[in-house]
DOTOR-62767 format. One record per atom (N, C-alpha, C): residue in one letter; x, y, z. Coordinates in steps of 0.02 Angstrom, whole numbers, plus 32768, in hexadecimal, padded with zeros to 4 digits. Last residue first. Layout:
// residues N
AXYZ...
// end
This chain:
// residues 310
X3F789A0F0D19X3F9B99C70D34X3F5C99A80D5DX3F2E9A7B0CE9X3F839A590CDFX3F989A260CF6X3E879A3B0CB1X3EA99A470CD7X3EFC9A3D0CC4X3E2C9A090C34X3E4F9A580C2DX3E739A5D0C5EX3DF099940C42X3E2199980C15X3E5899D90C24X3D9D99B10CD3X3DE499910CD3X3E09999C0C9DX3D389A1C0CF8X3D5C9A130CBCX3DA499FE0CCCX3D259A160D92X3CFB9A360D58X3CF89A2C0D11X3D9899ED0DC6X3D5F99B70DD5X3D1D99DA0DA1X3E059A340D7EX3DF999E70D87X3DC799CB0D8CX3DE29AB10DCEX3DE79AA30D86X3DD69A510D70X3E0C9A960E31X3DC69AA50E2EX3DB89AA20DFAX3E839A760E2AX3E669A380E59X3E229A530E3AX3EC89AF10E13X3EC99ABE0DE7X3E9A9A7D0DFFX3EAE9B350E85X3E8B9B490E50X3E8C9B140E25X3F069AFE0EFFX3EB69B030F00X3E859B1A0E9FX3F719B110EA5X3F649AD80EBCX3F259AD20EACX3F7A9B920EB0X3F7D9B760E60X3F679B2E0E69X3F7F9BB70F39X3F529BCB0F07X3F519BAD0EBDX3FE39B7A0F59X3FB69B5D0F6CX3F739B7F0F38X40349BE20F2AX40479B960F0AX40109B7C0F31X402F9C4A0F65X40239C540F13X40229BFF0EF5X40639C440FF5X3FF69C360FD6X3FE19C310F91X40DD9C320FDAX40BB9BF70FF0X407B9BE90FEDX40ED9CB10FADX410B9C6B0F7FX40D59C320F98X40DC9CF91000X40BB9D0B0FC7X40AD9CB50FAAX41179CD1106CX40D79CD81080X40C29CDD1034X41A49D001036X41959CA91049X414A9CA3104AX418D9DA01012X41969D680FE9X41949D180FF3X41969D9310C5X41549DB6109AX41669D92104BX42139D6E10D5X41D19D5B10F8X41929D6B10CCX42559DE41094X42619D991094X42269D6810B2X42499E4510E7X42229E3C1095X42309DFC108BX42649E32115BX42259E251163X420D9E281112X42EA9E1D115AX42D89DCF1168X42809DDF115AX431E9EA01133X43059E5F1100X42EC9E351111X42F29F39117DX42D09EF41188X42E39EA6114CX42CF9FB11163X432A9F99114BX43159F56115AX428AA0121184X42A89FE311CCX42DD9FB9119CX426CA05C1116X425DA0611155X4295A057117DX42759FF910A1X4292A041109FX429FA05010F2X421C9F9C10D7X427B9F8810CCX42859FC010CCX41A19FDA10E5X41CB9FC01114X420C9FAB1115X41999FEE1048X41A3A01F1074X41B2A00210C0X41959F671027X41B99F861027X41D59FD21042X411F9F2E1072X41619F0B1069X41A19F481069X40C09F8F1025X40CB9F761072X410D9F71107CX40C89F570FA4X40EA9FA50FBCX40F49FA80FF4X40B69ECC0FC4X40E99EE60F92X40F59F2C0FBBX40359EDF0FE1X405F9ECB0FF7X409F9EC20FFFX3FDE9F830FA6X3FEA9F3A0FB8X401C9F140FEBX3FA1A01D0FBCX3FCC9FE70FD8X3FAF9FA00FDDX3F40A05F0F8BX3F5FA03C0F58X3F99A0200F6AX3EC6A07D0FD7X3EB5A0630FA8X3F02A0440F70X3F1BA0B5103FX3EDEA08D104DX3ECCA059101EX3F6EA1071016X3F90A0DD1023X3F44A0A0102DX3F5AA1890FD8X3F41A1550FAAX3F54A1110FE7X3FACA1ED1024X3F59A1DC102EX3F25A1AA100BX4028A1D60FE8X4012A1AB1038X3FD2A1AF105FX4050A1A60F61X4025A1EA0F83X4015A1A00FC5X40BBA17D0F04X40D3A14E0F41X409FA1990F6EX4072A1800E6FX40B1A1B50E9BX40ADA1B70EE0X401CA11C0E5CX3FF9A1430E7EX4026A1940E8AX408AA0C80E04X4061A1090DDCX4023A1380E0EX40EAA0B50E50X40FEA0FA0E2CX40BAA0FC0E09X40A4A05B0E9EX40D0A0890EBEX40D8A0B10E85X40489FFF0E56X4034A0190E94X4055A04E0EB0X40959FEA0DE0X40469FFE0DDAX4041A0290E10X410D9FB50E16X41189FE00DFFX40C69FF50E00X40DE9F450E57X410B9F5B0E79X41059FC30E4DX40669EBA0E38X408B9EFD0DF5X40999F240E34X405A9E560EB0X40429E930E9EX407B9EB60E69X40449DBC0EF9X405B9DD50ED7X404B9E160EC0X3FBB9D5F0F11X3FD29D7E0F40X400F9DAF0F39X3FB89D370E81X3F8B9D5A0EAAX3F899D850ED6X3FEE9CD00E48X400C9D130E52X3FD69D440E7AX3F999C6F0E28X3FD49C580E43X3FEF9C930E4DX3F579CA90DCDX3F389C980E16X3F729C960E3AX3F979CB30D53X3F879CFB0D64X3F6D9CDD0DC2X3F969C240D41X3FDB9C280D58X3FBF9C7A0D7AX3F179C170D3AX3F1F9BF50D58X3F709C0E0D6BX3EE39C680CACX3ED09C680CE4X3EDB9C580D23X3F369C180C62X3F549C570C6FX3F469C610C99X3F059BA40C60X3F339B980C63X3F539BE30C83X3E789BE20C2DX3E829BB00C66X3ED89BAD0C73X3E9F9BFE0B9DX3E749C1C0BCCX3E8A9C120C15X3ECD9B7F0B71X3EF49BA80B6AX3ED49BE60B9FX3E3C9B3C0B72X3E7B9B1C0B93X3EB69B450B9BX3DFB9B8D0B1BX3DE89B9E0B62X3E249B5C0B8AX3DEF9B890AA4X3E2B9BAD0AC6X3E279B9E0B0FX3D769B410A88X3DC49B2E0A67X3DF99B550A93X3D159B950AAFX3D239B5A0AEDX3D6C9B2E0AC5X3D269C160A81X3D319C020AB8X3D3D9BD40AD0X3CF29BD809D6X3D559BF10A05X3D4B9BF70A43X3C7C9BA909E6X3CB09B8B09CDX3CFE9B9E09FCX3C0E9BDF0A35X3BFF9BA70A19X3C509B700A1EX3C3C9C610A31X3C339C4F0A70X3C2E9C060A57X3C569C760992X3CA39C8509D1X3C839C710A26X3BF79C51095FX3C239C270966X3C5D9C27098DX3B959CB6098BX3B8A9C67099DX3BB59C3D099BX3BC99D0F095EX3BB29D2409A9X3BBC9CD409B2X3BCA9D0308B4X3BE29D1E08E7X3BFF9D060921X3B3C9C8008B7X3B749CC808A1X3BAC9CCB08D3X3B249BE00868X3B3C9C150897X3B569C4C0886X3B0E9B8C07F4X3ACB9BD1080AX3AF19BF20843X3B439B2507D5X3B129B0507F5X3AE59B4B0806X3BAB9B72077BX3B819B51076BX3B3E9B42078AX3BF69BAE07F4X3BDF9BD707C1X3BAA9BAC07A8X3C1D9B2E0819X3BF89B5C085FX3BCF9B890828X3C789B0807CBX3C3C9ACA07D6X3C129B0007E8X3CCA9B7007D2X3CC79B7A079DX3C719B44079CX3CFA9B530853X3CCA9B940844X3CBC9B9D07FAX3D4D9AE50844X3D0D9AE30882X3CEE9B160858X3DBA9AF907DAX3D7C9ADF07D2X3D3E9AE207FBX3DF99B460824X3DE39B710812X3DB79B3F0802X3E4E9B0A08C8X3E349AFE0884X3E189B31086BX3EB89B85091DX3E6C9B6A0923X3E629B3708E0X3F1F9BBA092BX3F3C9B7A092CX3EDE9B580922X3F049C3A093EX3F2D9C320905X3F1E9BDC0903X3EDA9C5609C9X3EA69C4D0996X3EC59C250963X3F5C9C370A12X3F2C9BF40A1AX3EEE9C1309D9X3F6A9CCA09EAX3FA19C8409C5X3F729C4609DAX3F2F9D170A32X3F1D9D0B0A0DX3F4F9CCB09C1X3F439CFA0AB3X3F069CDF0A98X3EF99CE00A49X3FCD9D380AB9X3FB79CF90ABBX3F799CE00AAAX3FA09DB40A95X3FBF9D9C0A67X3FCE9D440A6BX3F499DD00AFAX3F309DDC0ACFX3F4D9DA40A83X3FAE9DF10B6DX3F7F9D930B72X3F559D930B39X3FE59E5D0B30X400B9E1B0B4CX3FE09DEC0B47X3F809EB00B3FX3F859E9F0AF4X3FC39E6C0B11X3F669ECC0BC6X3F219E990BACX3F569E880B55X3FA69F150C18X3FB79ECE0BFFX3F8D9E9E0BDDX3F999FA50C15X3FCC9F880C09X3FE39F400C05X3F169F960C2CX3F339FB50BE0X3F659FB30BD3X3EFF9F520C8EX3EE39F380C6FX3EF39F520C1FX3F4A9FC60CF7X3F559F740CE8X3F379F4B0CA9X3EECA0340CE5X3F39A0420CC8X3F509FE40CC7X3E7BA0000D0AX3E7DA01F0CD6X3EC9A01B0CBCX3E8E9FE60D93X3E849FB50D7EX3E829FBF0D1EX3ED4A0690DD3X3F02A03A0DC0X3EF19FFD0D8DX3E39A0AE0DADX3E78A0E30D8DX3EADA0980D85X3DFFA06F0E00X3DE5A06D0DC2X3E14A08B0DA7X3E29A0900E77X3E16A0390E65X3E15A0490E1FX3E34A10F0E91X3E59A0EE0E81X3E69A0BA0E79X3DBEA16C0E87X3DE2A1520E6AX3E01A12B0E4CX3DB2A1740F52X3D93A1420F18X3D98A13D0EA4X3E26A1CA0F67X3E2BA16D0F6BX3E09A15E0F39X3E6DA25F0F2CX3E3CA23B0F38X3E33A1DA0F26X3F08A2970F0FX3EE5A28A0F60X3E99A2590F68X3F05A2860EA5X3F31A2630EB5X3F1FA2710F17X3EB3A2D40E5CX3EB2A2840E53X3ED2A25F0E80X3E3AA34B0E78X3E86A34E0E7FX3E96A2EF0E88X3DE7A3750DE3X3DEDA34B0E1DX3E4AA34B0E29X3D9FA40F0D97X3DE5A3E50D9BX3DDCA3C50DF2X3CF6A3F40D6FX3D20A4250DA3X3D5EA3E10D8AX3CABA4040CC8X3CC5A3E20D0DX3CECA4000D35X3C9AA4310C49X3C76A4570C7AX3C78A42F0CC9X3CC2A3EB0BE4X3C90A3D60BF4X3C65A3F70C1CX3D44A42A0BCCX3D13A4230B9BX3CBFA4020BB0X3D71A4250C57X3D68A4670C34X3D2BA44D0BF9X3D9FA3970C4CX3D72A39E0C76X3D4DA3F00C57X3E14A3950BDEX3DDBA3700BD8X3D97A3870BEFX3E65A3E80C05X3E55A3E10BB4X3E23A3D40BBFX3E9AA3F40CA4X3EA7A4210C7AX3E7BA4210C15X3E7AA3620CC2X3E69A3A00CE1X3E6AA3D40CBFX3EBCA31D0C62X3E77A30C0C72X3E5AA34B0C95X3F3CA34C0C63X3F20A3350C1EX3ECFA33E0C2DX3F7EA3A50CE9X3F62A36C0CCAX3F3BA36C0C84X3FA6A40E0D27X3FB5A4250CEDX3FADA3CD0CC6X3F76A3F40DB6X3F86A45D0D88X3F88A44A0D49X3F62A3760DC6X3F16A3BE0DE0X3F37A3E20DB7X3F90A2E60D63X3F99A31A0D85X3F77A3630D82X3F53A29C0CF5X3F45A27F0D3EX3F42A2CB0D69X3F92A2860C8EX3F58A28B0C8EX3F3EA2A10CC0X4027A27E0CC9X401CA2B20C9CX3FCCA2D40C80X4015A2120D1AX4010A2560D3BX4016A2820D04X402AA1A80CC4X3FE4A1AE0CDEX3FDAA1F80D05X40A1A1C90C81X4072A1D10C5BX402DA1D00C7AX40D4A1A10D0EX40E4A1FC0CECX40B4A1FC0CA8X40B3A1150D0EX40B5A1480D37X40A0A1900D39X40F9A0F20C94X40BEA0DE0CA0X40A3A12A0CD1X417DA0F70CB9X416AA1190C7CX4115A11B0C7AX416AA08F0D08X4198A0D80D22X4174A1090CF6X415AA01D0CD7X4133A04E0CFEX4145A08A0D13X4194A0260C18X41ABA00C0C5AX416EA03E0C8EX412C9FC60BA3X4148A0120BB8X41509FF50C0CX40F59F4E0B65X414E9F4D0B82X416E9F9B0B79X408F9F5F0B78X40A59F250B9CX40F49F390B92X406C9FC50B06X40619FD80B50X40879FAB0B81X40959F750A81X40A69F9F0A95X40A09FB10AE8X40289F160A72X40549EF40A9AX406A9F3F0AAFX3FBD9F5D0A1EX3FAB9F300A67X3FE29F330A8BX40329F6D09BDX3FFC9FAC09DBX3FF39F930A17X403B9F0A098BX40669F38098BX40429F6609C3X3FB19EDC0945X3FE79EB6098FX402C9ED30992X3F9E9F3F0901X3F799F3B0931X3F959F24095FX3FF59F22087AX40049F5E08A9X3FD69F5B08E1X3FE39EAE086CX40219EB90884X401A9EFD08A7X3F629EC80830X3F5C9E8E0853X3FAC9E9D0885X3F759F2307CBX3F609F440800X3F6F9F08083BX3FC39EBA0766X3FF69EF5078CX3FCD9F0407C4X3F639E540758X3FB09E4C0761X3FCC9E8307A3X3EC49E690767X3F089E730747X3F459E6C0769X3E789E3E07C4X3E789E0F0790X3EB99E210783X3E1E9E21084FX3E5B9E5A082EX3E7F9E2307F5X3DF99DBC08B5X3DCB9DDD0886X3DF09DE80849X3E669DAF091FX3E539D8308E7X3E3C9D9608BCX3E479E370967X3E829E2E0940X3E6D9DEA0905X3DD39DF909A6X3DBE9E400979X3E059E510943X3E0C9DAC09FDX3DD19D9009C0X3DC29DC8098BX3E599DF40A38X3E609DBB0A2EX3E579D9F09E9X3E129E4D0A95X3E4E9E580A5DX3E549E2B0A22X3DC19DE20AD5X3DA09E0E0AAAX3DD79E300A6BX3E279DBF0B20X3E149D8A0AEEX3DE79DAA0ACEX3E4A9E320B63X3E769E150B3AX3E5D9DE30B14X3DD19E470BB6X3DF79E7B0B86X3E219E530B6AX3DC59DE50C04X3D819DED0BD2X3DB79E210B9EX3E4A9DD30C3BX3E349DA20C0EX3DE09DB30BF7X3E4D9E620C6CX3E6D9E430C4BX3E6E9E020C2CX3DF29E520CDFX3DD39E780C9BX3E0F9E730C7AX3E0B9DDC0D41X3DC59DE10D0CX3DBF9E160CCDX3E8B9DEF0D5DX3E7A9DD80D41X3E349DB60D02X3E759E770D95X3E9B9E670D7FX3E8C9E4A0D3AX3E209E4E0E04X3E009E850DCFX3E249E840D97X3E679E080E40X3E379DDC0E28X3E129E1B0DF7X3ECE9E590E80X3EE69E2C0E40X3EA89E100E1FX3E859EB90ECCX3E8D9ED00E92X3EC39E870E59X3E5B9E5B0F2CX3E289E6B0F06X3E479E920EB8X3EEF9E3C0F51X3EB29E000F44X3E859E1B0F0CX3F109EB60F8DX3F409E840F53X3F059E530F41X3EB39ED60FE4X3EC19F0D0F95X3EE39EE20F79X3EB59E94102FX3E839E97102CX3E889EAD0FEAX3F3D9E8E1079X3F219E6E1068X3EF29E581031X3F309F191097X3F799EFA106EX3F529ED61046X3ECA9F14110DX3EDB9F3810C9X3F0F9F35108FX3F159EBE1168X3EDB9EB81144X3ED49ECF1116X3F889EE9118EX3F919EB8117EX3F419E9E1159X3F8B9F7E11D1X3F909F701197X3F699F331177X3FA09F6C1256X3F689F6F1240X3F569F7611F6X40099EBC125BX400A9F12124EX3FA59F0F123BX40549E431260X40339E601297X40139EA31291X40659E1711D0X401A9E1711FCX40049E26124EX40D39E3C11DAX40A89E49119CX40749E4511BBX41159E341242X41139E861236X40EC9E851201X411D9DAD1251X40F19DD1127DX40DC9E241266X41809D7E120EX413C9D7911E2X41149D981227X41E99D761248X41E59D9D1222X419F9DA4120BX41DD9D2312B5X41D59D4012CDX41C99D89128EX41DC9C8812B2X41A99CB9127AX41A89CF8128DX42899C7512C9X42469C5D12C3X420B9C831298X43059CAC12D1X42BF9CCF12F5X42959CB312EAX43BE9C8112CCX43639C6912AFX433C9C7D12EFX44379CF6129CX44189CD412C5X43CB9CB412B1X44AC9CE01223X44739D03124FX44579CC8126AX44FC9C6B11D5X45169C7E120BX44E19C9A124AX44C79C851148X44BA9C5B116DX44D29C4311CAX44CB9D14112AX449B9CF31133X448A9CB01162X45479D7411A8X454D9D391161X45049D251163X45849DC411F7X45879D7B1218X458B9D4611DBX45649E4911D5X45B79E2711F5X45B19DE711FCX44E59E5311BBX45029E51117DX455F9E2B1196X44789DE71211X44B29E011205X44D09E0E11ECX43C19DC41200X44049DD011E0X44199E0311F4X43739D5F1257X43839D9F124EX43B19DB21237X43089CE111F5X433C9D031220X433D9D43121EX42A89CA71190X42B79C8711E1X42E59CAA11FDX42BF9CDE1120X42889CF61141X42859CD61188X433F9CAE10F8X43399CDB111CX43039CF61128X43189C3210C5X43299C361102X43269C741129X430A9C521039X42D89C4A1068X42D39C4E10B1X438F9C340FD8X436D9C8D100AX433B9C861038X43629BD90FA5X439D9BC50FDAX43909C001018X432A9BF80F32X430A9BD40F62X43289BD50FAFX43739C170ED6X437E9C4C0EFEX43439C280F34X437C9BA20E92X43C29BB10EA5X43A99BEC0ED1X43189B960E41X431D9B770E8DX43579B840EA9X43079C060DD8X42CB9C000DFCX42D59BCC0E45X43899C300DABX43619C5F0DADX431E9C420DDCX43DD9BAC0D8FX43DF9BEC0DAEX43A89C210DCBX43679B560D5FX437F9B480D9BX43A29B8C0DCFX43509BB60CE2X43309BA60D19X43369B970D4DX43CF9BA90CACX43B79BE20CBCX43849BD80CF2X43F39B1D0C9FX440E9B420CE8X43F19B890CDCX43739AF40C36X43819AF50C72X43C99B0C0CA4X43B59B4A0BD3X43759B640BE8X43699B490C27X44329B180BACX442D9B6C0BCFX43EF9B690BDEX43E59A810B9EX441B9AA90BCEX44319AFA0BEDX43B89A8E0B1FX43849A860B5EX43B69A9A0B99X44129A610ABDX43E39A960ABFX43C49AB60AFCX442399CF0ADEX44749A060AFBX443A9A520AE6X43B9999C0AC7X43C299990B24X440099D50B19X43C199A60A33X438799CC0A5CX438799C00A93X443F995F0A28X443299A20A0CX440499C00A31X43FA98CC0A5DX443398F60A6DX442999490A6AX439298950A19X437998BC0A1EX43AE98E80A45X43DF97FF09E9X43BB984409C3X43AB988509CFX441197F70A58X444298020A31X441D98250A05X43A297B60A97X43C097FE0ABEX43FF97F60A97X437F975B0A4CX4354978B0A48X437497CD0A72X43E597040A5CX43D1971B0A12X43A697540A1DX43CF96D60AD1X442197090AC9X440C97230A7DX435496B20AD1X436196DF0AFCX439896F00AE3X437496500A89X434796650A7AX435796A70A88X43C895F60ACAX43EB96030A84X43AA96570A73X437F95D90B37X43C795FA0B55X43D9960F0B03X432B95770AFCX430295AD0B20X433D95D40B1BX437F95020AC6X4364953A0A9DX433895730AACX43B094CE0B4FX43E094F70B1EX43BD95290ADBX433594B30B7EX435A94EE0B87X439995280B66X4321944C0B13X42EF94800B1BX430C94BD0B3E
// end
């Protein structure tokens, strides 16, 4: 019996050889890229010496993580990374699975290509570029909006870049147009994979429309739904770097409304040259982004076990 358990096993990892030597660049990419720099952690416990060596500096204890939360800052950071990922996330998954379903529709071939052409397009313009296209609208002398738009209506030109309130709705706008056709194109490959028979029964039994995409494709996708939903949590504490700094143009009267944590972070390295404290501030990210996927997947679970990742 062992000898034919041990025949089994060398038969079956002889078959499938080809597809473990496949799997190899993909794992040390990872290992590279996602635990190999694990090692860096330490230096949120020290003060680095560039003469001495990482591991050589001296250990401060938490002393780095004081400048994140000892500051009067430390609330407002806060407060804007949270609320603006959860804005984030809510109108990018009503906007993208609306993409979604309105792409399915699109019968022909070619427009069907040229639409998810279109969506994706914005997702892979770099923010920089982002930026100078939002100040080209954006900017008091010689803005798109100020200068074309407002005139036609009989509006006074707003000067944009000094006024706060704005600017929830100006970043949560520019986020949601630059990534809704990304989670668009995923939703919309889980449509692809739908039966068509369900809606063809759904047609029959009298549903339209309305009835079968709440009836039918939501709760079919909604494992794919959930899944996104859940890693976008896991980032939370996390902030688009670029959104917040080049497309406000780093204005230090916006700082209320469009410092996160991230820019925090970083305008203090600029500052004080500080790594042990960006280093600190990425450990602090890591460590609530993984309790957060935790806590979310657990809630998932006890609501809808099938749909939870683990």
């Amino acid at each position: 019996m062992k000898t034919l358990e041990k025949n089994g096993k060398m038969f079956s990892f002889k078959k499938f050889t080809p597809l473990y030597i496949m799997m190899v660049p993909g794992i040390l990419y990872f290992f590279i890229n996602n635990y190999l720099p694990m090692f860096g952690t330490m230096i949120a416990f020290k003060e680095i010496n560039f003469s001495m060596g990482f591991i050589k500096s001296p250990w401060v204890g938490f002393k780095n993580f004081r400048y994140l939360f000892g500051s009067n800052n430390a609330l407002i950071i806060t407060r804007n990374t949270i609320l603006y990922n959860l804005a984030f996330i809510i109108f990018n998954l009503i906007c993208a699975v609306t993409l979604a379903l309105l792409l399915n529709e699109v019968k022909n071939i070619r427009f069907k290509k040229f639409f998810q052409t279109i969506v994706l397009v914005p997702y892979l313009i770099s923010m920089v570029i982002v930026g100078y296209l939002g100040y080209a609208f954006l900017s008091g002398d010689a803005g798109i909006i100020n200068k074309s738009i407002f005139p036609y209506f009989g509006i006074e030109p707003v000067n944009w870049y000094s006024e706060l309130k704005y600017w929830p709705f100006i970043l949560i706008f520019i986020n949601v147009w630059k990534n809704a056709g990304y989670f668009c194109i995923i939703y919309y490959a889980a449509l692809l994979g739908l039966d068509p028979n369900i809606y063809e029964a759904a047609t029959i039994d009298g549903a339209n429309k309305t009835q079968q995409t709440f009836g039918i494709t939501i709760p079919l996708i909604k494992p794919i739904i959930i899944t996104m939903v859940i890693l976008q949590i896991g980032k939370m504490f996390y902030s688009d770097f670029g959104l917040f700094y080049q497309v406000p143009m780093n204005s230090g009267v916006l700082l209320p409304v469009t410092n996160v944590i991230d820019t925090y972070v970083y305008r203090g390295l600029m500052q004080m040259g500080d790594v042990g404290m960006s280093s600190a501030a990425g450990f602090y990210q890591s460590i609530v982004g993984f309790f957060l996927v935790l806590l979310s997947n657990l809630y998932i679970r006890k609501i809808s076990p099938e749909n939870s990742i683990f």
